[in-house]
N, C-alpha and C positions, 0 to 999 in steps of 0.2 A: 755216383749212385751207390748206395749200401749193398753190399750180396750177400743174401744169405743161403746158405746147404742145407736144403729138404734132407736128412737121411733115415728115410721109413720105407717098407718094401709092402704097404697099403695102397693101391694105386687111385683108390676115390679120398681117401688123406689126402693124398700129395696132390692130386689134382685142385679140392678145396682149399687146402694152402698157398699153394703155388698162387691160386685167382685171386685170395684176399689180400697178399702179401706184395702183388703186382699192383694189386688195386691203388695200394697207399704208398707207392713209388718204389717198393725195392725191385733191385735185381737178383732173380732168384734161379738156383741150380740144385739140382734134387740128383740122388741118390738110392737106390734100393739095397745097400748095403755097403758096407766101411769097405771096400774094396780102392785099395789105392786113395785112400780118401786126405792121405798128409799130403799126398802131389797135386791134389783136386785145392786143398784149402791153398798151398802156394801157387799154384798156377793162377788160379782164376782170383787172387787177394780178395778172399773170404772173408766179411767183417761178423757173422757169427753163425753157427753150426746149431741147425736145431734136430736134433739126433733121439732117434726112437731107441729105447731099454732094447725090446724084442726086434730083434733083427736074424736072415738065417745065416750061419756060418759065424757070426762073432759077433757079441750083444755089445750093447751101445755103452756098456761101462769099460769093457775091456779097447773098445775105440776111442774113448776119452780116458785113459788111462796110459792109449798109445800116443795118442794128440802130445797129453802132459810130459811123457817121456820125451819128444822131440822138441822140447822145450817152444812149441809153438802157443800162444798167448792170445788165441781167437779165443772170445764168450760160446759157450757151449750151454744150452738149453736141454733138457732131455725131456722127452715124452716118457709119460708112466703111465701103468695103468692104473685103476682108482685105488686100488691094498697093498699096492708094490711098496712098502714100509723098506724093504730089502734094498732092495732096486734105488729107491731111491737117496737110501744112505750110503750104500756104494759109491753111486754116480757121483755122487757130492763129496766123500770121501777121495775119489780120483781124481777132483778138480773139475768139475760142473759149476756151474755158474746158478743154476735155477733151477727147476722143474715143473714143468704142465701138467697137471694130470687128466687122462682120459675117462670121458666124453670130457671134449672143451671147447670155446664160442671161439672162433678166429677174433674176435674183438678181445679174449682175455693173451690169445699168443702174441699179438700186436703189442697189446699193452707191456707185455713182459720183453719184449725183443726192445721193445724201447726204453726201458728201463733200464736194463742190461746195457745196451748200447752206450744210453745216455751217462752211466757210470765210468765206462774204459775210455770216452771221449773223456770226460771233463775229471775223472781220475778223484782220491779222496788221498792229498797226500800228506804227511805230519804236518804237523804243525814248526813252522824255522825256527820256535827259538826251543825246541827240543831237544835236549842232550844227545850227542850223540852214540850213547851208549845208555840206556836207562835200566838200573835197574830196581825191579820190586822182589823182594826178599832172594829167592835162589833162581828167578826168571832173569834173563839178561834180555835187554831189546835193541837189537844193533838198528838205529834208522836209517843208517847210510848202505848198510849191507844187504838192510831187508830179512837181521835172519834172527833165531831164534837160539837161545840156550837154556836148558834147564838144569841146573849142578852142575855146568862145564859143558854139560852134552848138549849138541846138535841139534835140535828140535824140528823134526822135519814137517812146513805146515803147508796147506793146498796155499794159492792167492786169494781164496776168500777168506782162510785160516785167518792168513796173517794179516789182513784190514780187519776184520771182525777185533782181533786181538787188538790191534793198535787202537781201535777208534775208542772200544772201550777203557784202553790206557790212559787213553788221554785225557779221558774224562771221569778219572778218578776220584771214585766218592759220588758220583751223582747218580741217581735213579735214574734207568734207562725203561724206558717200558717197549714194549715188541715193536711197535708200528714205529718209535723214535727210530730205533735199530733198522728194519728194516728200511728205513726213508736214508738213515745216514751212512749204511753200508751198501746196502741193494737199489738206490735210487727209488723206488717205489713211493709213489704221493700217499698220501697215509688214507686208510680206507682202503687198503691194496689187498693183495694176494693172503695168503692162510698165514695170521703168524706162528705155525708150530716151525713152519722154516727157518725160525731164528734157536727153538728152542734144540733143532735138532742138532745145527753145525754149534750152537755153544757147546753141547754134550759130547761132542768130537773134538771140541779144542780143549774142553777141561782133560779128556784123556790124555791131551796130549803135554799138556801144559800144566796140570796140578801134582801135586805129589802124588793126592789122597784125591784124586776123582770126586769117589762119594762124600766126603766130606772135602768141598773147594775152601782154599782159603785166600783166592784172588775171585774169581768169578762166582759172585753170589746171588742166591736166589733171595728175591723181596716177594715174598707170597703177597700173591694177590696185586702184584702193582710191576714185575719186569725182574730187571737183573743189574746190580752194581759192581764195581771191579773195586778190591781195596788192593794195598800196599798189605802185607803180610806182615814187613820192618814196622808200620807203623801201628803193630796192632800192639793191645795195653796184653803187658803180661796176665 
């Protein structure tokens, strides 16, 4: 059976989740705040943490930012609230997985737990006859390493960083529009969730990954139709 960690300190939340989340078979264990909660995800093998921003004593970014630090590899969901714009680049920035935002139908958190889930089950991994070192202009892509280099240096990306990165490597030169993206990174059936979620973590991986940010010259914007990745070496002088 799946378990999931309620961790909100809303007691009619957790109740309504708890009941819907039982409802459609999980095993569910709640929380009112990050308190010992790395020994809660390994004791009880937590298959994904749905974790409130506002929490008292330590908010829910700096708990998944501890999660990531202990290099534990549970999907993390975060509840927001509806303008946490902040909040929710943070969270995702420290290695979040998603985000719900509040008021929300337990029918949309399902949806998304399963998506999530359905992703770290069946994994979205290179492609084998992929070099195993690629690179596009001063980007290096180690596939075997999983890691990143920009000029030599280190690139340090979340796991969603670095599938977001790859998937659009791979598919070099082709228009990707949001709902593509979000179905082939995020598992999401198309018709899904808000896509500015894709618009947000590409603009945290161009920081991380382009020279020149504002001007990308791998990660590109196709106004009006998504986003395409070129090669930099193969662009015409």
């Amino acid at each position: 059976m799946t378990r999931i960690l309620v961790v909100d300190d809303e007691p009619s939340l957790v109740t309504l989740l708890t009941y819907n989340l039982k409802k459609v078979g999980y095993e569910v264990y709640t929380q009112n705040d990050g308190e010992d909660i790395l020994n809660t995800i390994k004791d009880k093998q937590i298959d994904l943490v749905l974790l409130d921003v506002m929490l008292p004593n330590q908010s829910g970014v700096e708990i998944t930012r501890d999660i990531r630090a202990a290099k534990i590899d549970v999907p993390i969901i975060m509840v927001t609230a509806l303008d946490d714009e902040v909040d929710k680049i943070l969270g995702l920035e420290m290695g979040a997985d998603d985000y719900v935002t509040k008021p929300f139908s337990p029918r949309e958190v399902i949806a998304r737990i399963k998506a999530v889930l359905r992703r770290f089950e069946h994994g979205h991994k290179p492609d084998q006859s992929t070099d195993h070192i690629k690179m596009y202009g001063d980007l290096a892509i180690d596939y075997d390493k999983m890691a990143v280099q920009l000029s030599g240096e280190n690139v340090k990306l979340t796991p969603k960083e670095y599938e977001l990165l790859t998937y659009m490597a791979q598919r070099e030169g082709r228009v990707l529009d949001r709902e593509t993206i979000l179905h082939g990174v995020w598992g999401y059936d198309y018709g899904g969730p808000d896509t500015r979620m894709v618009d947000m973590h590409l603009s945290h991986l161009r920081e991380k990954v382009e020279q020149d940010p504002k001007h990308p010259a791998m990660i590109k914007t196709v106004r009006g139709m998504g986003y395409r990745f070129e090669d930099p070496s193969k662009a015409e002088d």
